[in-house]
N, C-alpha and C positions, 0 to 999 in steps of 0.2 A: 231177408238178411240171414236166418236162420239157415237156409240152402246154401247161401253164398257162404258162410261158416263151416259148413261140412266141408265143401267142395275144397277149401284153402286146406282144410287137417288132414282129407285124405290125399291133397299132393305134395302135403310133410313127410303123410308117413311113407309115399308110395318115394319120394328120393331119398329119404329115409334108410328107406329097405334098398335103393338104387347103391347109397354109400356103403351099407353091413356087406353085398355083394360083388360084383366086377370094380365098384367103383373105389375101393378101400385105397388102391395107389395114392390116388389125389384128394386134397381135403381144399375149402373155404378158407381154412385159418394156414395156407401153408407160410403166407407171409406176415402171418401177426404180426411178428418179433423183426422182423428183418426189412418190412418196407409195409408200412403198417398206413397210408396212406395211398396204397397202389391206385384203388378204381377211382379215387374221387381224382387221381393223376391223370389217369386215363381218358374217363370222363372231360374234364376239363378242357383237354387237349380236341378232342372229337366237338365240344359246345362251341368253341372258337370256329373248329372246320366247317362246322351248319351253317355258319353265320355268311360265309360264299358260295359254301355248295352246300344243295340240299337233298342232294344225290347221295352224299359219302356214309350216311349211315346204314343204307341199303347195301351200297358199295362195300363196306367194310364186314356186314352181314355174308355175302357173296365171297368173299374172300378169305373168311375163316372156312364155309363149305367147302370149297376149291381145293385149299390147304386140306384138308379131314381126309375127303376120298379118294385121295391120291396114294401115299405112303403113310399117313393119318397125320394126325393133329401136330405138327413137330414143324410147322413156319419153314418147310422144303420147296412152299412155291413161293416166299420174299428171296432166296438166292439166285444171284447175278449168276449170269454165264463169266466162267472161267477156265484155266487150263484144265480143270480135271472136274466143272459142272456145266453137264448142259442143263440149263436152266427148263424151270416148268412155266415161265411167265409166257415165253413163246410157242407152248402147245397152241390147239387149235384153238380148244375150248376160253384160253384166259388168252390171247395173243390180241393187243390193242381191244383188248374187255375188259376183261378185269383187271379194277383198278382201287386208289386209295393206300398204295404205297408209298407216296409222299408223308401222309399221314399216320402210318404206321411208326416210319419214322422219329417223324415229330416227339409222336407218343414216347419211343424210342428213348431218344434224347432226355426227353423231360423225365423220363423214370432213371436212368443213370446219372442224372444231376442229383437226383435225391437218394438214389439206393443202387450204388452204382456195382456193376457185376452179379446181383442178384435176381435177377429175372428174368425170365427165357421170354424172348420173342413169340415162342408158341402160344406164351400162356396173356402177352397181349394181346395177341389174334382174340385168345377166347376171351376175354374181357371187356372187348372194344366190340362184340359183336354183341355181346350183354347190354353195354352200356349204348349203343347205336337203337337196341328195341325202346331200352328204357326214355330216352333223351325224345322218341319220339312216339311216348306216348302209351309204349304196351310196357309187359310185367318186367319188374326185377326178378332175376335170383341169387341165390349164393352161388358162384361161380366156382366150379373143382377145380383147383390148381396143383402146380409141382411139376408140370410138364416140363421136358429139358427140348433144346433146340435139336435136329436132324445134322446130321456130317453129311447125306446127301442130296439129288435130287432126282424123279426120273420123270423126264418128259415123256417118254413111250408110253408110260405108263398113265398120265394122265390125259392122252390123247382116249385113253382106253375106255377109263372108267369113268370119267365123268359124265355125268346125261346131257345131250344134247337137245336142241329146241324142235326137233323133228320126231322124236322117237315116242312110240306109241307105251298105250298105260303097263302095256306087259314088258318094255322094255323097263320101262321106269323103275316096275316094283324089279326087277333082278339085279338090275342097280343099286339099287338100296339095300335090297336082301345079302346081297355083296359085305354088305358094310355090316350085316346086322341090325338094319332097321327094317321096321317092320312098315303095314301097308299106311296106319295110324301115323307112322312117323314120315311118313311119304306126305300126304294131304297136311299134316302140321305144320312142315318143314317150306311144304311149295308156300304156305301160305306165308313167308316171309317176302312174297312176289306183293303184299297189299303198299308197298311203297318201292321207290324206285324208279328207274326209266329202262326202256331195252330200245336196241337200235333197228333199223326198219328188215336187215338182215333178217334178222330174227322171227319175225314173220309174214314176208312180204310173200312165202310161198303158198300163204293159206290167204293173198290175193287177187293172185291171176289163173294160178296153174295147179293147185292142192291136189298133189298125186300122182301129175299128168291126167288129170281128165281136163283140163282145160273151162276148169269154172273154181269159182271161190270154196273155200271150205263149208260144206253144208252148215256147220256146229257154229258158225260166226256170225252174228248178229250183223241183219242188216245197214242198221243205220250204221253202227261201228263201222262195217264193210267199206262203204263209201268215207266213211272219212279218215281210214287208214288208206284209200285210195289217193286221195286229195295229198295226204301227206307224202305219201313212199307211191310217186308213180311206176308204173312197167319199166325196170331201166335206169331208175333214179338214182340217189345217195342212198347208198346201205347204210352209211353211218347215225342219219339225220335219226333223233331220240324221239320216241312221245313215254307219256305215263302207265306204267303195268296197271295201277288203278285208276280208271275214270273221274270218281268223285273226291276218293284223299291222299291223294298220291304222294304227301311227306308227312301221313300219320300209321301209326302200326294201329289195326284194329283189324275187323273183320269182315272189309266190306272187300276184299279179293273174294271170299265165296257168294257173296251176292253178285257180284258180279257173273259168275258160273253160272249159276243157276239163269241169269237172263242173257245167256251167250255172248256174254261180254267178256270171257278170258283173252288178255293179250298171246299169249305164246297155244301154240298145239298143245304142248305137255301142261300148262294152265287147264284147259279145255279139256283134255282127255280124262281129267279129273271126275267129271260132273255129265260129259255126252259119251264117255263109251259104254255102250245096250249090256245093261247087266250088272257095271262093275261095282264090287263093293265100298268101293269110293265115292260113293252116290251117297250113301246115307250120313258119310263124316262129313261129307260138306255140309248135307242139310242141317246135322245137327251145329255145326262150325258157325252156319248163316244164323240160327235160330238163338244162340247159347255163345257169346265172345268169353265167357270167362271161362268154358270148356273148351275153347279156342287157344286159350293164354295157357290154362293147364298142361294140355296136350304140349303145346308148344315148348314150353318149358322142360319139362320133362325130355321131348327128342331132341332140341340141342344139348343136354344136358349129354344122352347116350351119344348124342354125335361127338362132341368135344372130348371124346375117353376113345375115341377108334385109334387105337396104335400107337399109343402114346409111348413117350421114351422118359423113364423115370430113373430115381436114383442115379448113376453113374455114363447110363447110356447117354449118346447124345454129348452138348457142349451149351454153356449159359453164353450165348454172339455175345458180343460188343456193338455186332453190327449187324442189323436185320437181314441185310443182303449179301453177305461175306461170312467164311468160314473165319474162325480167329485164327489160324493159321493162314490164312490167304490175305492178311490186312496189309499187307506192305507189298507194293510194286506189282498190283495184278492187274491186267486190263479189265474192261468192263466185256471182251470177247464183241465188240460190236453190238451190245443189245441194245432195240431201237426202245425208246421209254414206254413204257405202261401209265404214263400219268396221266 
């Protein structure tokens, strides 16, 4: 108990020292006074969502990221295509993937009934993504707020940077190093993969042809092997889903790096965590597998730096009306033909 006491004071002091430094923009208490009931709003709305799908809390996880590393934390990928936005929903990376925009919504609505014009969409994103760990299972934190909503969007751009389910550990960490996170905030961040589903797309190429050598991925547990076989034949449905985690696949905890360590990572970039010869990635999973509340720390701590990449505060930016519309674009815009995300 006495360990587990330290551990909680030194990731006081260490977001602490995150708030005295880069993080001073945004505070916990930005809506004390003004919508003083925000996350248990939020919250709410998301405990309803679980109740049919038990996907959206991963979903809603995956879509504040999305949002972040793109033009940063500013809800630029909820914007519909219009005359003057090509939307980010139809990059590669989020186009019929990411999803949980219905629900964003929702949440949407239900916070402008109670505290109406005060709250940027960005800063549900980052709340719904808090309250989605919490609701199943893993840490609270005080979540920074103050974030203002984006005027744009660039799809180019997030064709660019987002990591893709192919790309190896050196790709990953430059990716991330992109953003300013580090290799710690890499392995913390993947580990939000211990709940969820991914579609057989995803990695059907680690099992017939991984690489062109024309055999399975060496790194992929046999038994896995064949019953991802069984599921996603040569040629199959790309769409059809199975679970990122084997054993708890709608709780946050820590058994996505147990899973690595016995070659059970669903995705390549899961995997390249824990099997690529050498990498220092090796040792944050063991200690990740060994230690869940230095699992939760960690974690905590890099969405907290992910949620502050590029934010738009004070006067920049616009507080939506509507998560997927400029306030200026609200009367008489088409939806530009975007096929849904839901």
């Amino acid at each position: 108990m006495a360990q587990l006491i330290f551990r909680l004071i030194g990731l006081v002091t260490l977001v602490s020292a995150l708030f005295v430094g880069g993080f001073a923009q945004l505070s916990p208490t930005f809506y004390d006074q003004t919508c003083p009931n925000l996350t248990a709003i939020v919250g709410g709305v998301i405990e309803d969502a679980l109740l049919t799908d038990p996907r959206i809390a991963a979903s809603l996880i995956r879509l504040h990221f999305h949002d972040c590393f793109v033009i940063g934390c500013d809800a630029s990928i909820l914007l519909d295509n219009t005359a003057t936005i090509v939307s980010e929903k139809e990059a590669a990376p989020n186009n019929n993937s990411v999803r949980g925009y219905d629900v964003v919504d929702n949440i949407k609505t239900a916070v402008e009934n109670v505290c109406p014009g005060v709250v940027s969409c960005a800063d549900i994103l980052t709340i719904a993504a808090e309250q989605s760990v919490v609701l199943s299972g893993g840490p609270s934190w005080s979540v920074p707020l103050g974030r203002r909503d984006s005027l744009i969007a660039n799809r180019t751009l997030a064709n660019e940077v987002l990591p893709g389910f192919r790309e190896t550990l050196d790709q990953l960490k430059s990716k991330f190093s992109d953003q300013n996170l580090d290799t710690t905030d890499l392995v913390a961040l993947s580990g939000a993969h211990t709940f969820g589903r991914a579609q057989c797309l995803t990695f059907i190429h680690r099992l017939y042809n991984f690489n062109n050598t024309g055999s399975p991925d060496p790194s992929l547990n046999s038994t896995l092997l064949e019953n991802l076989r069984q599921l996603c034949p040569d040629g199959g449905n790309g769409s059809v889903l199975t679970n990122l985690d084997l054993s708890t696949p709608n709780t946050f905890d820590n058994r996505y790096f147990t899973n690595l360590q016995s070659q059970n990572g669903l995705l390549q970039t899961d995997q390249e965590l824990f099997s690529t010869s050498g990498a220092d990635t090796i040792s944050i999973v063991n200690n990740f597998t060994t230690n869940q509340t230095a699992f939760f720390e960690s974690f905590v701590v890099s969405m907290i730096k992910m949620g502050n990449i590029r934010v738009l505060t004070g006067t920049n930016g616009e507080i939506r009306s509507n998560c997927s519309r400029l306030n200026g674009d609200l009367a008489g815009v088409s939806d530009g033909g975007l096929v849904s995300q839901y």
